[in-house]
Each structure stands twice: as structure tokens, then as C-alpha cells.
N, C-alpha and C positions, 0 to 999 in steps of 0.2 A: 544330516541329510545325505551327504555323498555316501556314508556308510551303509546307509538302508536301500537307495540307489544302488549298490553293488551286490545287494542279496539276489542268490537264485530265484527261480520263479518255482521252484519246487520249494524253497522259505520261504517264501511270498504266501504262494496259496496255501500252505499249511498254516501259515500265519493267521492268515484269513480265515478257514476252515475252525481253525480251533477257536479263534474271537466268534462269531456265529454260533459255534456249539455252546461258547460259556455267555451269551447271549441267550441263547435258544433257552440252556440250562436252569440259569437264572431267572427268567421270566414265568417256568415250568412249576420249579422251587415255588418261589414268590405265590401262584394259583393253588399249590398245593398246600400251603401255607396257611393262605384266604380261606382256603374250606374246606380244613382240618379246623381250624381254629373257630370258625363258624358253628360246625357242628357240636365242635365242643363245649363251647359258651351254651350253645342250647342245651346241652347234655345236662349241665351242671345247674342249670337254670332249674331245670327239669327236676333234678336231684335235690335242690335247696327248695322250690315249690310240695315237693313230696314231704320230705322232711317237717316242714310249716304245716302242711294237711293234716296230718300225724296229730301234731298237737294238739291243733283245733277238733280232731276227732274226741284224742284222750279228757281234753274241756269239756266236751257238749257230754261225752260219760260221767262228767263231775269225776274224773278219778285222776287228776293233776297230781304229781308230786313235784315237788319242790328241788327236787335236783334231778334234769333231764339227761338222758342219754341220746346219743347222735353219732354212728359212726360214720355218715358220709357228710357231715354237718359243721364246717367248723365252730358254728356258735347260737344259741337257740334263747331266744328271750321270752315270757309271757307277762305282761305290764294287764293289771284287772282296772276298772272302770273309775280308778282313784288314780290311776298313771303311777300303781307300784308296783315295783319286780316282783310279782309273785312264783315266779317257777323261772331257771335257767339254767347253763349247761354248764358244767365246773369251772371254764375257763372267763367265764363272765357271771358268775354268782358272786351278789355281795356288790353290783358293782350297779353305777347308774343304766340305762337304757341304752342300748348302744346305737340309737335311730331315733329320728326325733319325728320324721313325716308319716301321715298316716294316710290310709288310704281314704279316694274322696266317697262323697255318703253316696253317690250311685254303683258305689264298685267295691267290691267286698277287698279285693288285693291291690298291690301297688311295688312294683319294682323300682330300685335304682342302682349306683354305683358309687359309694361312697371310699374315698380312701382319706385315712382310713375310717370305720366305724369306731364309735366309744368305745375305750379300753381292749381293740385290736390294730392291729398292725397290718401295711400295706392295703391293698382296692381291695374290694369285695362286693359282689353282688347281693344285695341287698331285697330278702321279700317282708311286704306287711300283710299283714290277714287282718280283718277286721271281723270279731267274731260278736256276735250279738247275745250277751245275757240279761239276767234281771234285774241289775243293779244297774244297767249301761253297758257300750261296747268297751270289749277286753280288745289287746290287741297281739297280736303271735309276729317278732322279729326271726329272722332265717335267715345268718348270713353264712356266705361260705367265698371263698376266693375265685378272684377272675382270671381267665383264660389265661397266660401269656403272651406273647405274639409269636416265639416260636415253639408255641404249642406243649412241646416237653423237648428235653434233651437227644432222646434217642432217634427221634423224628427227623432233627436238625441232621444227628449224624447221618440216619441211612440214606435224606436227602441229597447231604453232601459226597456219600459213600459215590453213591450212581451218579450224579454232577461229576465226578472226577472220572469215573468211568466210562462218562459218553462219552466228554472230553476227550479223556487219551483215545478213543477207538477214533472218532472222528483225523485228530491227529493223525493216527501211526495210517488210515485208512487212505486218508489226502495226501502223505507223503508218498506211500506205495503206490498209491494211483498215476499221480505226477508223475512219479520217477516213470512206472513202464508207460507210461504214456510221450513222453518226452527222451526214451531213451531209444527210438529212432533219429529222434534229430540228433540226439550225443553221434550217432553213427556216423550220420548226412556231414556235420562238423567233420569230424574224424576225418572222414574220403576226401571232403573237400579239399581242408589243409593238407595232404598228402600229395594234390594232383599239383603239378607243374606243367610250366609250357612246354617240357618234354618228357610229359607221360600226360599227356592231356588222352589218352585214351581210357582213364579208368572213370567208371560213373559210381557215384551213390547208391548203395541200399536201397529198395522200393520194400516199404512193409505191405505184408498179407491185408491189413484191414482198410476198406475203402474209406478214408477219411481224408481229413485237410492234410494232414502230415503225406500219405500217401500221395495228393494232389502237388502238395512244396517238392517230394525228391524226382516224381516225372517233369515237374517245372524245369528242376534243376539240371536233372539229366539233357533235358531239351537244351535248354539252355547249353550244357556244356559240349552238346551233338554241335549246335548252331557255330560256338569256339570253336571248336576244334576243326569245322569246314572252315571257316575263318582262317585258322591257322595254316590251316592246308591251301587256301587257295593262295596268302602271303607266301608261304613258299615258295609254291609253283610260281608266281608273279614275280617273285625277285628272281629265281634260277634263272625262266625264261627273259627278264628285263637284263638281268647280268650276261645271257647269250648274244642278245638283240641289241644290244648297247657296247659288246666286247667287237662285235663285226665289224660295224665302221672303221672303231677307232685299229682295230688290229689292219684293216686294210690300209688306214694313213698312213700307218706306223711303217707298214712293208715300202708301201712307196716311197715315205720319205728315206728310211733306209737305203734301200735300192739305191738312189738319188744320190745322195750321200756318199755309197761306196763308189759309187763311178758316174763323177759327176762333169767328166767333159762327152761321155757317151749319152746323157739322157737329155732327156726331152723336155726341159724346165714347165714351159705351156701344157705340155700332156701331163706330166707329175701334179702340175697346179691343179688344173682341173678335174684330175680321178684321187686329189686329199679333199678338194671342195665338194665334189659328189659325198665322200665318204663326212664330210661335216654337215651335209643338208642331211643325211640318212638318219643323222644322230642328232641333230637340230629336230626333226622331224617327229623321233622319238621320245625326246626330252618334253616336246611340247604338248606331247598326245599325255605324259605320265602326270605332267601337273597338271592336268585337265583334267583325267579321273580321278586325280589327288584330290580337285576342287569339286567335282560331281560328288566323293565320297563323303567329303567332310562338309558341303550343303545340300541337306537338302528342300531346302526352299528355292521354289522355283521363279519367283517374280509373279507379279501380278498383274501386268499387262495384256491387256486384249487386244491377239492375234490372227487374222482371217489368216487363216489356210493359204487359200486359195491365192491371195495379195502375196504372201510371202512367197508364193510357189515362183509366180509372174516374176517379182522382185529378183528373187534369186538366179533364176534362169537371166533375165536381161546385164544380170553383172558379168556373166561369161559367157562365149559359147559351147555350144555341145557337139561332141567329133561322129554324133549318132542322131538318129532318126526319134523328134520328141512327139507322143502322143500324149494330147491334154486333155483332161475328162475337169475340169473343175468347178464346184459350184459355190456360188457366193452365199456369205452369211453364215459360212463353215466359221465359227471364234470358238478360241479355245481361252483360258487364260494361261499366262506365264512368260518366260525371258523369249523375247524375239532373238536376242544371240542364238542361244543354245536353242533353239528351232531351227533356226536355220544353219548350223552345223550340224545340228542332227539329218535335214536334208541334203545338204551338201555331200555328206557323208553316204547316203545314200546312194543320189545321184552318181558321185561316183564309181562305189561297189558297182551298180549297175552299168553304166558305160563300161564297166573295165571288162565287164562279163558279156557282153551282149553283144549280138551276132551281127545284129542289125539297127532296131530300134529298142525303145524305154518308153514304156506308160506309164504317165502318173493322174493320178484319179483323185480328190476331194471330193468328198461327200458327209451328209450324217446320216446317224444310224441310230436315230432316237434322238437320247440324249449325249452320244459318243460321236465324236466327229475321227472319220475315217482316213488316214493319208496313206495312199498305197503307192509303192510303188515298185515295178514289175519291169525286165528284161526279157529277151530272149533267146537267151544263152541256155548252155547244157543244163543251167540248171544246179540245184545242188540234194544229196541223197538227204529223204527223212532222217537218217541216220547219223547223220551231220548236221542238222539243220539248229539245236544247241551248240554244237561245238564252233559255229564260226562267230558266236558272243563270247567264247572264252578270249581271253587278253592273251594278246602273240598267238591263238592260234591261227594257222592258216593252209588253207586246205591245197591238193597240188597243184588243181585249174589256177586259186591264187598265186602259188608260188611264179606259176610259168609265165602267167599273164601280168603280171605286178612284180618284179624281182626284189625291188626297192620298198617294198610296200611295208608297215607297221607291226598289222594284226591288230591293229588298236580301233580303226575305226566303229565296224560295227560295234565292240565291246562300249565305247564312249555312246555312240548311238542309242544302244537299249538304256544306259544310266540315263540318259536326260530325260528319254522317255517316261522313265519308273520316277525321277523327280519331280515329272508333271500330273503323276497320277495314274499315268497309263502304262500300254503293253507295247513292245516292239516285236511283232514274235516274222515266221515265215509259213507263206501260206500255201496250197495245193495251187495249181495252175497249169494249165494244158500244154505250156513251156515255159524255160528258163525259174528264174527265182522272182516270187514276188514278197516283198516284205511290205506290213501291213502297221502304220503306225496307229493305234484306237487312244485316243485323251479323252474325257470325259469334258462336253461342251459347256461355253461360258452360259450362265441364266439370261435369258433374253433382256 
């Protein structure tokens, strides 16, 4: 079993191919067989009937002689109206009857298959004539040999000649076919096992003919386009998290130093407190990476039914805001999924927006069909189309952030748009007559 399990699929269907052909063959054989053999039996039928006519002609002539000639006949009897041999063929003169049935009184003939007849050897088809003289009926035996069942020898051969012949053709045709047919994929294999995680830029062969194989190496290609962003954005996320994470602690490091080398000159209280900023920075940072770490590695969002609108109220009364809040919000906005991660995702929000904002921040619930809507808008400079993806990249951060947030991640929006995409929906940034509005769409709970 393990053996046959390990055969190619180019042995397989040739396997197959050739079983079918000696199927096909055999069954072809077998019909050609049936009637050859058919026709032939009639043939001979034919020929030992003829034979017996003869005789009964040469009778009704009254010109009988007593030792008959026959050369398509092996044996020819004539028994007169006393039931004795009176005329037969040399190899049965001299001898009793070689047939004992006679034909019945409405039927002049009568066939059978005796094996063997009196004084022959093996089957033989058997005719009677019943010939009408003045004494009584005379009666004319005709026997001569049956068919075989494979007909003759040479029949069997040329049978089997072209039975071996489809065969191999089927064969050698099913293996040649497999092989160029599957020796794209030999390719696809090939490339693949060659790529590594550092040459992840080479793709697979795409064959000329639009079929499933041409389908599997665009698959694959895709596939290895989709790794290899993958790979690229791991990069960039470690270099940048190895940047964003090397600040703090390289700032602690200066100060304690500092401290260290002249430590009846500094300022213990001040040194504490600018290593403690530099440990909330990277406290800060740590928290934000296992968080995307947990957004990446679930994506199930919880099942709980969430008003908008309630979590908006909710969130807002746990702190206040150092800005001017406009509330547009309508009830019966539910969505389903983790009220956590919503309301960090707001949170989140909320603050980009304060930290940007000139003056005041709208925020709006509503639906929009079957999409419930949570927007929310500043109005601040704003930020260029052209930027408007780059501030979801992780650590990215544009200069209005830098200046306005020194302390700030880069992490948040990036965490924002994850929980949104795990709830189903879009986090994107939308046109507006000022500042930045960001537009959260979830697709609404069923009534």
C-alpha cells in the first residue's frame, strides 16, 4: 500500500490509461469474436446443408454410388428406407449411422450438435434430410465440424497483434501527455524550493495555456507578492520599533550616566523624573506592540452588542476633553463585537483629534443602511491626500505629529484601523471643509 501511494501521478494515470485500454481491448476482442464466430457457424451450416442437397439431388437421379465424395464435408451418410448404410464417404463407409434422430414428418431437415457422432471424433454439426422414395423415406446425414470459439488461430493472433498495439499507444500517449502537462508544475516546484526568506523576490513560471495549472502559479505568485509585503512590512516594523524603543531607553541611559559621573552636582528629583518619562515612553510603546501583536494574531472580534452612540456618552464621561465637543449622535446605531477594543479604537481617535485641533472635534453616529457610521472630525490643518495612508503605517508620524505630540508612538491610528478590519469594517480618512475627519463604517448588528 505505502508503495503504490508513493507512485507519480504520471504512474498512476498511465497506470490507469493502460488498465482502460486492456479493458476497452478485451471487451472489443471478446464482440469480434462473438461475430466472427457467429457468421461462421452459419457459414459452415450453410456448407454441410449444401453438401446434404447434393445428395438428395444425386438420389432423386437414382444415380447414388456407394462411395461419396465431399470436399467441404467431413462425413456424409445415406441410410435407404430399411435404416442401412447404403452410400457414404470413405471415412465412415462400412460403419453404423453416425446419427440416430431423424427429421420430424412435417419437416423435410433437422439439425443438431452431436459430440461426438458414430465413428467421428470431437462436436460436429449435424444435418438430416428426409428424402421421400418408393420403398419409404431414405434419410441423408451431413456432418461436418463446429466453430471453435476462437474461431481460427490467426484471428486470435491479429486480434491480439492490435490489443498490444492500442495498448502500448494508449501507454506511451498517457505518459507523454502527463509528463507535458505536469511539467509546469515540475517548474512551480523547482522555483519554489529555491525562494527563501532572503530572495523572496523570485516568482514561478506562468505557462502560455489558460488552464488550472496557469491558475495554481498566478495563485502562487500572488501569494508570494502578498509574503514578500509581509516580509517587507516585518522589517520595516522591527527597524522602526528597534528606533522607537532604542530612544527612551538610550535617553535613561544618558541621564543615569550623567548622574553617575557627577553625582554630588545633579539633581537626583530631576534625573528621576526625565528616566521615569523615558520608562512611560517605552512602557507606552511596549503596550501599543502587544496590542497589535493581539489584533494580528486574533482575528475574532467578540460578539457583543454595542450602541455607538452609548459607548460614545460612556467614553466621553470617563475623562474630560481639553477641546470643544460636538455631538451629532443617534440611538439604535449596534454593531456587534468587543466593547474593549471599540472603545480604544475611540479613544484612540479622540485623541489624534484633540492633539490636532484648533478648536473643537465632532463626532457624529449614524447609519447608512446597513453600515453604522462613527466619524470623527477636527479642525485642525488637516492632513494632505497624500498622506492620508501613511499615518496607518506603524511608527509612522507626520511633522504636525511630531511637533504637536513629541512623546507620541505612531502606533495609535495603525492599532485603530486593526480593530476596525477585525470588526469587519473600514477605518479610512475622509474629504472635509477642515481639519481631518476619520470615518469608522462596521457593518450593523440584524435588528
Amino acid at each position: 500500500m505505502t508503495r503504490r501511494r508513493s507512485w507519480s501521478i504520471r504512474v498512476r494515470m498511465t497506470l490507469v490509461a493502460t488498465a482502460i485500454a486492456t479493458l476497452v481491448c478485451g471487451g472489443v476482442s471478446a464482440l469480434v469474436l462473438v461475430g466472427v464466430r457467429g457468421q461462421a457457424a452459419d457459414y459452415e451450416r450453410e456448407q454441410t446443408t449444401s453438401a446434404a442437397l447434393r445428395v438428395v439431388h444425386v438420389i432423386k437421379r437414382e444415380r447414388l454410388p456407394s462411395l461419396l465424395t465431399s470436399d467441404d464435408t467431413a462425413a456424409l451418410q445415406v441410410l435407404n428406407a430399411a435404416g442401412r448404410v447404403v452410400a457414404a464417404t470413405a471415412n465412415v463407409r462400412g460403419r453404423p449411422p453416425i446419427a440416430s434422430f431423424l427429421p420430424s414428418e412435417q419437416s423435410v431437415y433437422s439439425t443438431r450438435v452431436l459430440c461426438p457422432p458414430a465413428g467421428l471424433a470431437g462436436c460436429m454439426n449435424v444435418v438430416s434430410f428426409r428424402v421421400y422414395q418408393g420403398d419409404g423415406d431414405w434419410i441423408v446425414y451431413a456432418a461436418d465440424a463446429t466453430v471453435p470459439w476462437y474461431v481460427s488461430p490467426v484471428l486470435c493472433l491479429v486480434l491480439l497483434g492490435l490489443s498490444l498495439l492500442v495498448i502500448a499507444l494508449a501507454a506511451v500517449s498517457t505518459w507523454r501527455i502527463v509528463g507535458h502537462t505536469l511539467a509546469p508544475v515540475d517548474a512551480i516546484r523547482a522555483e519554489l524550493a529555491e525562494i527563501t526568506a532572503t530572495d523572496s523576490g523570485r516568482r514561478v513560471p506562468v505557462p502560455a495555456n489558460r488552464d488550472e495549472i496557469r491558475s495554481l502559479a498566478e495563485t502562487a505568485n500572488a501569494t508570494l507578492d502578498r509574503l514578500d509585503a509581509g516580509l517587507e512590512r516585518q522589517r520595516r516594523f522591527t527597524s522602526d520599533a528597534s528606533h522607537d524603543l532604542r530612544s527612551p531607553i538610550t535617553a535613561a541611559r544618558a541621564t543615569v550616566e550623567e548622574a553617575l559621573m557627577y553625582p554630588d552636582e545633579t539633581d537626583w528629583p530631576r534625573a528621576g523624573a526625565s528616566v521615569l518619562e523615558s520608562l512611560d515612553r517605552l512602557q507606552a510603546i511596549v503596550a501599543d506592540l502587544l496590542e497589535l501583536a493581539r489584533l494580528d494574531a486574533d482575528t475574532h472580534a467578540g460578539d457583543d452588542p454595542v450602541d455607538l452612540a452609548t459607548l460614545v456618552n460612556d467614553e466621553l464621561e470617563r475623562g474630560s476633553r481639553h477641546v470643544r465637543l460636538d455631538l451629532a449622535l443617534h440611538d439604535g446605531v449596534v454593531v456587534r463585537g468587543d466593547r474593549l477594543r471599540l472603545a480604544r479604537l475611540l479613544t484612540n481617535l479622540l485623541d489624534n483629534a484633540e492633539r490636532h485641533a484648533d478648536d473643537g472635534v465632532q463626532v457624529v453616529v449614524r447609519a447608512d443602511g446597513d453600515t453604522a457610521v462613527l466619524t470623527v472630525c477636527d479642525d485642525g490643518p488637516g492632513i494632505a491626500p497624500a498622506d492620508r495612508e501613511v499615518v496607518f503605517q506603524r511608527f509612522a508620524r507626520l511633522k504636525a505629529a511630531r511637533e504637536r505630540d513629541p512623546g507620541g508612538t505612531g502606533l495609535g491610528l495603525p492599532i485603530a484601523r486593526q480593530i476596525a478590519r477585525s470588526h469587519g469594517g473600514t477605518l479610512t480618512i475622509e474629504d472635509s471643509p477642515k481639519g481631518a475627519c476619520f470615518t469608522l463604517r462596521v457593518p450593523r448588528a440584524p435588528a
